[in-house]
VMD Tcl script that draws the C-alpha trace (Angstrom):
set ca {
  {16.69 5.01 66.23}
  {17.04 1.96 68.54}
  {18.22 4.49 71.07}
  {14.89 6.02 71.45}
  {13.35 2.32 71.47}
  {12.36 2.30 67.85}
  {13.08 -0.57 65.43}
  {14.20 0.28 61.99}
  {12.06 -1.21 59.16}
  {12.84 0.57 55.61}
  {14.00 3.59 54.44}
  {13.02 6.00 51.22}
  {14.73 8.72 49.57}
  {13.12 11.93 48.47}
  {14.59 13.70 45.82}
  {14.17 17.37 45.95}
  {14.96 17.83 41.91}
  {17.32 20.87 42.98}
  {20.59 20.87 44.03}
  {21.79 22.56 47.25}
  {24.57 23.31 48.96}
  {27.79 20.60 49.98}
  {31.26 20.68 49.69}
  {31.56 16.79 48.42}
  {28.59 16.49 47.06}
  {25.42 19.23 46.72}
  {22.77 17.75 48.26}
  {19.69 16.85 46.37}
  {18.29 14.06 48.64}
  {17.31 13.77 52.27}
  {16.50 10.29 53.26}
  {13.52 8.95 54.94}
  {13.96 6.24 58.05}
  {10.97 4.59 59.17}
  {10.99 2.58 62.12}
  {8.08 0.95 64.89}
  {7.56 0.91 68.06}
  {5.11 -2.73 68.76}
  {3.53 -5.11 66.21}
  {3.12 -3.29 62.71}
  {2.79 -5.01 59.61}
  {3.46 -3.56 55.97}
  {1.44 -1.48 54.55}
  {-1.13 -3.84 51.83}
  {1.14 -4.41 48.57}
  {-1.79 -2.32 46.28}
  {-0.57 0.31 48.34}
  {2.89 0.69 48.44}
  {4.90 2.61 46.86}
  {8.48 2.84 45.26}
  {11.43 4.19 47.55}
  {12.58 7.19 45.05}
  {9.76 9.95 45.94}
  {10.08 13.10 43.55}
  {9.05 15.94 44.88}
  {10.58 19.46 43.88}
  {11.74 21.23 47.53}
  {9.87 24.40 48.32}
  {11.15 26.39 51.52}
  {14.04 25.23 53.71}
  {13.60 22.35 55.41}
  {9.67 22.14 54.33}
  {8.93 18.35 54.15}
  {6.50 17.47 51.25}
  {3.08 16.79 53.10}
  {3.04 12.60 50.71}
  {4.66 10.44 53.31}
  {3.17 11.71 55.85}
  {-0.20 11.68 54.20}
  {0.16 7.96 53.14}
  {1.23 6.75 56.38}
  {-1.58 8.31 58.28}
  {-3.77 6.54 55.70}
  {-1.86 3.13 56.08}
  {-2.04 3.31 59.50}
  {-5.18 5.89 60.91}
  {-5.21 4.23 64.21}
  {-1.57 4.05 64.82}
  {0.05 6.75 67.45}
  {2.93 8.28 65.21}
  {5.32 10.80 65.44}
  {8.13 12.60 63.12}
  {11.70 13.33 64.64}
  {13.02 16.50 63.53}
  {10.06 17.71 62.57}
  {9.59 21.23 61.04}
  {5.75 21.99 61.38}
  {2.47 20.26 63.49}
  {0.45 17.95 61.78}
  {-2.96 16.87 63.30}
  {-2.98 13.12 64.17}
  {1.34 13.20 64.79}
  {3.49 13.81 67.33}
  {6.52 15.58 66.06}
  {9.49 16.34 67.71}
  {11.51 19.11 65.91}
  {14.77 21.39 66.03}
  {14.19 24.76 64.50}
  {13.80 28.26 65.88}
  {10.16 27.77 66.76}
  {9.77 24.29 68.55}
  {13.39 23.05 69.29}
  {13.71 20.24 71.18}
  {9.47 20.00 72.08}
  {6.98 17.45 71.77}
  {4.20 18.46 70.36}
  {0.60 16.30 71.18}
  {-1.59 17.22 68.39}
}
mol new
graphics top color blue
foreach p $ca { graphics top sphere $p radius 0.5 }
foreach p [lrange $ca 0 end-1] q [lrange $ca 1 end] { graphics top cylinder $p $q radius 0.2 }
display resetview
């Protein structure tokens, strides 16, 4: 994260509610890294929320649409952007690594 000239701030963990696939361990969690680029402060405290987010997983590598949602909402003025990024999302630039956009920025 610093290498692309972000600084880290907090991280989250969503929990899919199905296991996966792993050899040590069968994944049930990805984790969520959130990091700034400039002055940001936190979210208002009515707002937040708790770091666990519970969302059952639907197709590979599909992100539930809830952080993304409530960041855009913290923040509606804010340029953002989400690395490894599966699908567009008006208002985000998103950098992803599939079949479809690997390795492209997307303005949107």
């Amino acid at each position: 994260m610093q290498a692309w000239g972000f600084t880290y701030k907090s991280c989250a963990v969503w929990d899919k509610e199905l296991l996966g696939m792993g050899y040590w361990f069968r994944g049930q969690h990805e984790l969520l890294l959130v990091g700034t680029k400039g002055t940001f402060s936190p979210p208002p405290q009515p707002l937040r929320i708790g770091s666990v987010i519970r969302e059952k997983r639907s197709n590979h590598s599909k992100k539930p649409p809830l952080v993304r949602n409530l960041i855009a909402s913290w923040f509606p003025d804010a340029r953002r952007i989400e690395l490894f990024a599966r699908n567009t999302s008006p208002g985000w630039d998103v950098w992803g690594n599939d079949a479809e956009n690997e390795g492209v920025l997307f303005n949107v």
